[in-house]
N, C-alpha and C positions, 0 to 999 in steps of 0.2 A: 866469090862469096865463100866458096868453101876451106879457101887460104884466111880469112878474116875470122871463121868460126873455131879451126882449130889452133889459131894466134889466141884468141880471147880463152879456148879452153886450155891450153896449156901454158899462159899467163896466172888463169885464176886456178889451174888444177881442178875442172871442173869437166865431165866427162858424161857420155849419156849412159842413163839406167835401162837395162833390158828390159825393163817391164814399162816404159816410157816411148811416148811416140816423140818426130822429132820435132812436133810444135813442144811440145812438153817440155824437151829439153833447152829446147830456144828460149823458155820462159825463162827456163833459171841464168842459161847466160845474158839474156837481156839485162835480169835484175841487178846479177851480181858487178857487170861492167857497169851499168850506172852507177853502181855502190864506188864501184875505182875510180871511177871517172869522176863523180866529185869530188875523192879525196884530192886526186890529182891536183885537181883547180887548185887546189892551198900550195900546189910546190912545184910546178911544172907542167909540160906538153904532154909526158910520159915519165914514166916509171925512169928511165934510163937517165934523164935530166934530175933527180933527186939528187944533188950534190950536197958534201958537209957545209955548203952556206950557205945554203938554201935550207937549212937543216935549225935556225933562228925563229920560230914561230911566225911565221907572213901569214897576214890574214888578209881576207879577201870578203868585199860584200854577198849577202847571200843573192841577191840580184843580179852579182856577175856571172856567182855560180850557175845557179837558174839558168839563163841565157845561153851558157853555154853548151849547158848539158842541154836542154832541148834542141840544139844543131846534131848535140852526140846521139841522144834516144834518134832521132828522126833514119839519119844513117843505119842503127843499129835494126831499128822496127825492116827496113828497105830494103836490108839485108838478111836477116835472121827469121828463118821460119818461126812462128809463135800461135799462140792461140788466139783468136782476135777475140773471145768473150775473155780470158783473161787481162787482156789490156785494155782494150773498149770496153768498158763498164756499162752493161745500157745502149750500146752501138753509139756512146758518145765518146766522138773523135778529141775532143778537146781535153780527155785523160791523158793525154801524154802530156803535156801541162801539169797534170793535175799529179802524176807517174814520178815527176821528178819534184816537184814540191811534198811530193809523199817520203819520196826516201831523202830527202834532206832533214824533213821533221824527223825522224826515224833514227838518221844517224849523230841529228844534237841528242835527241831522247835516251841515244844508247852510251852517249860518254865519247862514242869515235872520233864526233868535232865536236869542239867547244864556242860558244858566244863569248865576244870579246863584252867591252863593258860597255861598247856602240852596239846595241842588241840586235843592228841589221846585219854586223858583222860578224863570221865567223873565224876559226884557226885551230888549230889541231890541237887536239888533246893530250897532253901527258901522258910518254908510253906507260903502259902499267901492263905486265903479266899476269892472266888468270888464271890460277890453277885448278883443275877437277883432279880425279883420280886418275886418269889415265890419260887424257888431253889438257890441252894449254889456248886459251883465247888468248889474241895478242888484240889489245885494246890502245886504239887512239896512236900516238908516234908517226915516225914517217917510213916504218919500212913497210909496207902494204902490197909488196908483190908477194902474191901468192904461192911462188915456186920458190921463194926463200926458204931454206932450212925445210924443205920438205911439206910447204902451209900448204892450207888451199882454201877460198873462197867458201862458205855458208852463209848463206841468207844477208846480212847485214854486215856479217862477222869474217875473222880470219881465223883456224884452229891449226894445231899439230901436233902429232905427237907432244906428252911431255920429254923435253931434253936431260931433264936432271932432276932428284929426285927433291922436291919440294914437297912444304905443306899447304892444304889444299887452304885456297883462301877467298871462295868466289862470295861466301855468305859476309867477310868483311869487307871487299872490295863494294857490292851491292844492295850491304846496310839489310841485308836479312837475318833475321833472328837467330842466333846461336843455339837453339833450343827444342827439343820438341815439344810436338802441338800441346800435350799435358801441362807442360811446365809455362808454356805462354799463353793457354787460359786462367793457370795460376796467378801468372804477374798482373795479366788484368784486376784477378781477382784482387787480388792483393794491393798493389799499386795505383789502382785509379779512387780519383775523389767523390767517392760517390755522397749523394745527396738525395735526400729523403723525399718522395714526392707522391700524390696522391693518385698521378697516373690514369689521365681524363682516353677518352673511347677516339679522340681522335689518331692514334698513334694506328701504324700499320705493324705486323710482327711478323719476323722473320722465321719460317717453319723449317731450323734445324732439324739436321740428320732424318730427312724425309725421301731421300734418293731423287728430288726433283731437281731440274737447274733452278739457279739461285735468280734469276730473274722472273719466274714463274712460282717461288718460292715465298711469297710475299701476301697476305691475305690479313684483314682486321680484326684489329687486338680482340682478345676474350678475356678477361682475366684469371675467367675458370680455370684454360685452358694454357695459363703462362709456366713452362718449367722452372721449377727451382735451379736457383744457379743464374750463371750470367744469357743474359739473352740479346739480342738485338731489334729493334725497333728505329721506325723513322716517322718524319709526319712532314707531310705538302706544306713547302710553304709557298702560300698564293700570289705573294706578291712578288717573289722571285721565280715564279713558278721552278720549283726544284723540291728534291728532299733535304731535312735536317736529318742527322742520324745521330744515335745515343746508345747506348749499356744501360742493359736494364739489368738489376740483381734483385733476385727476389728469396727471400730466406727469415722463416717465423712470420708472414703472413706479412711482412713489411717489403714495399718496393721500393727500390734506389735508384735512380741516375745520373746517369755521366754523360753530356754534350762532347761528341767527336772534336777534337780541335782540326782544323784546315789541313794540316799534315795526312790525315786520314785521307782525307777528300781528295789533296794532290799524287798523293802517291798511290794511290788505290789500296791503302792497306785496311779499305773496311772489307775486300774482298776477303785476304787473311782470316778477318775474325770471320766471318762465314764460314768456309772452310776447315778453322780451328774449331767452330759448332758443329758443324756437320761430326767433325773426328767427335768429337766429345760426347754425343748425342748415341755414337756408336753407329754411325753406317755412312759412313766418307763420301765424299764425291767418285764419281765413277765417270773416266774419259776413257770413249771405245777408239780403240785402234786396230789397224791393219798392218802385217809386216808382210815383207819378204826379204830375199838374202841382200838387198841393197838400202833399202828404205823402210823405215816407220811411220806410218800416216795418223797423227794424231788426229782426234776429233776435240776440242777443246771449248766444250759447249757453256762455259763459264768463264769470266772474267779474272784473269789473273793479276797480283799486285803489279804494280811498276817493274817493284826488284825481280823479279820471275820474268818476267815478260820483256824484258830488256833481252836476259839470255835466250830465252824461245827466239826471240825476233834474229838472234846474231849465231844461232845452231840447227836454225831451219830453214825452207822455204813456203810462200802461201801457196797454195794448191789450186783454186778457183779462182780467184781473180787476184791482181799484184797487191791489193791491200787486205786480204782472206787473216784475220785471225783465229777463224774457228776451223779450217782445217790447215795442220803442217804437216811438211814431210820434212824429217829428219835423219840424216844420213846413220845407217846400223853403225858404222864405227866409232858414232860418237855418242850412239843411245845411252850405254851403260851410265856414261857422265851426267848427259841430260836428265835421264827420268830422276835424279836424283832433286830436281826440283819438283816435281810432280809430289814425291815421298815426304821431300819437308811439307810439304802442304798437304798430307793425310791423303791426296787424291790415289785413288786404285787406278791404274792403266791397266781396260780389260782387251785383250787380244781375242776379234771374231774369226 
């Protein structure tokens, strides 16, 4: 057992924290070998079998995947101390099922693998280099051992130092705005088709820049009580039991809206305009964290875009259970990089 645990951690460069029991640390090697272990499935037995023909994009059902990787978790649970409320969710055994269909969704979501155009099928992603300021994600390709060039395993992800000196380009690879929060309340303003409308009591409104979380943040329209400027509002719709969401502009006693198109909805960038309110309204979102000389524990009590939460999920790990988005820990050597998406999004990281 304990020749298998330091093969896995000095494969993925993954190593335990002082301040971490060693169920704790089982957790992250659990996750992070399942992470390998399906790439794997796309090109071989092992890391060592990676050869340049094998190096041709092969793709593989994701039901082969599946199948495999739970003989692999089974092995890995049998071996590896861990916390069983972090893998048993509910003292339900059947999450390891559910364990590897998690991180397969996770790692198409993240860009790592790609669906071919048989959408049961998948096949690796085009390498593409990410650059922050001082670290590099290496996304998708086939070099995935973590002891290459000095990488190592995080959450979803693979990082390392930057090699050479590059321009940073994570906000064009993941289609996040070039801008700050000012300038992309502006382009709303400015840019969207708004349309004149009378603005009935059934809509719900969004109670920017109130220090609350944004699901809590939500209470029925007043029109008394509507800011000037762009605002957000939704309204139930019953027959899909869901929200419609819109822009609301209110300026000279006249109100305008704008219907979110699908884009918003798939990508989570209505959270953005949230967030962009919140800045705008003048008192930002606030995620409380905890450090020490090894780790960052974010608390991340709002829902973040897509493009954000892509990198969270590939520069951290869950904390409470294997699918935990509201609390991560983040390795210190790569904080400086990371919180840098916290900043694009107006949110404060307060340290208790």
């Amino acid at each position: 057992m304990k020749e298998l645990i330091n093969q896995i951690a000095t494969d993925l460069a993954i190593y335990p924290y002082n301040s971490e029991s060693n169920e704790e640390y089982g957790n992250r090697l659990i996750y992070c070998a399942l992470v390998s272990w399906a790439k794997v499935q796309l090109l071989g037995a092992s890391y060592t079998e990676i050869s340049d023909i094998e190096k041709e994009y092969p793709y593989v059902s994701q039901r082969y995947i599946s199948e495999r990787l739970n003989f692999v978790l089974e092995g890995l649970v049998s071996t590896i101390p861990h916390s069983t409320n972090w893998l048993y969710i509910n003292n339900d055994e059947s999450n390891l099922k559910e364990l590897v269909k998690y991180i397969l969704q996770r790692l198409i979501f993240c860009y790592q693998i790609s669906k071919t155009i048989r959408t049961s099928w998948v096949t690796m992603s085009p390498q593409k280099i990410v650059y922050f300021k001082n670290y590099e994600l290496l996304l998708g390709g086939t070099e995935w051992n973590s002891s290459i060039n000095g990488a190592c395993s995080i959450g979803l992800g693979v990082w390392r130092k930057k090699q050479f000196k590059k321009d940073i380009n994570y906000k064009q690879v993941f289609n996040i705005p070039n801008c700050n929060l000012k300038d992309y309340y502006k382009s709303l303003e400015k840019n969207v088709s708004w349309k004149e409308s009378e603005l009935d009591y059934d809509y719900e409104y969004f109670n920017a820049g109130k220090g609350i979380w944004h699901n809590k943040a939500w209470g029925k329209l007043n029109k008394k009580y509507i800011e000037k400027g762009i605002s957000l509002i939704r309204k139930k719709d019953e027959n899909y039991n869901k929200y419609n969401y819109f822009l609301l502009y209110y300026k000279n006693h006249i109100f305008l809206i704008y219907s979110l198109d699908q884009w918003y909805y798939k990508e989570k960038e209505i959270s953005r305009i949230m967030y962009a309110l919140d800045y705008y309204r003048g008192k930002p979102a606030q995620f409380k964290a905890k450090q020490n000389s090894e780790v960052v524990q974010v608390h991340c009590h709002s829902q973040l875009p897509n493009a954000e939460n892509r990198i969270l999920l590939m520069a951290s790990w869950p904390k409470k259970t294997y699918n935990d988005v509201y609390y991560r820990e983040i390795p210190i050597h790569i904080w400086s990089d990371v919180k840098e998406i916290f900043n694009g999004l107006g949110i404060e990281v307060v340290f208790e």
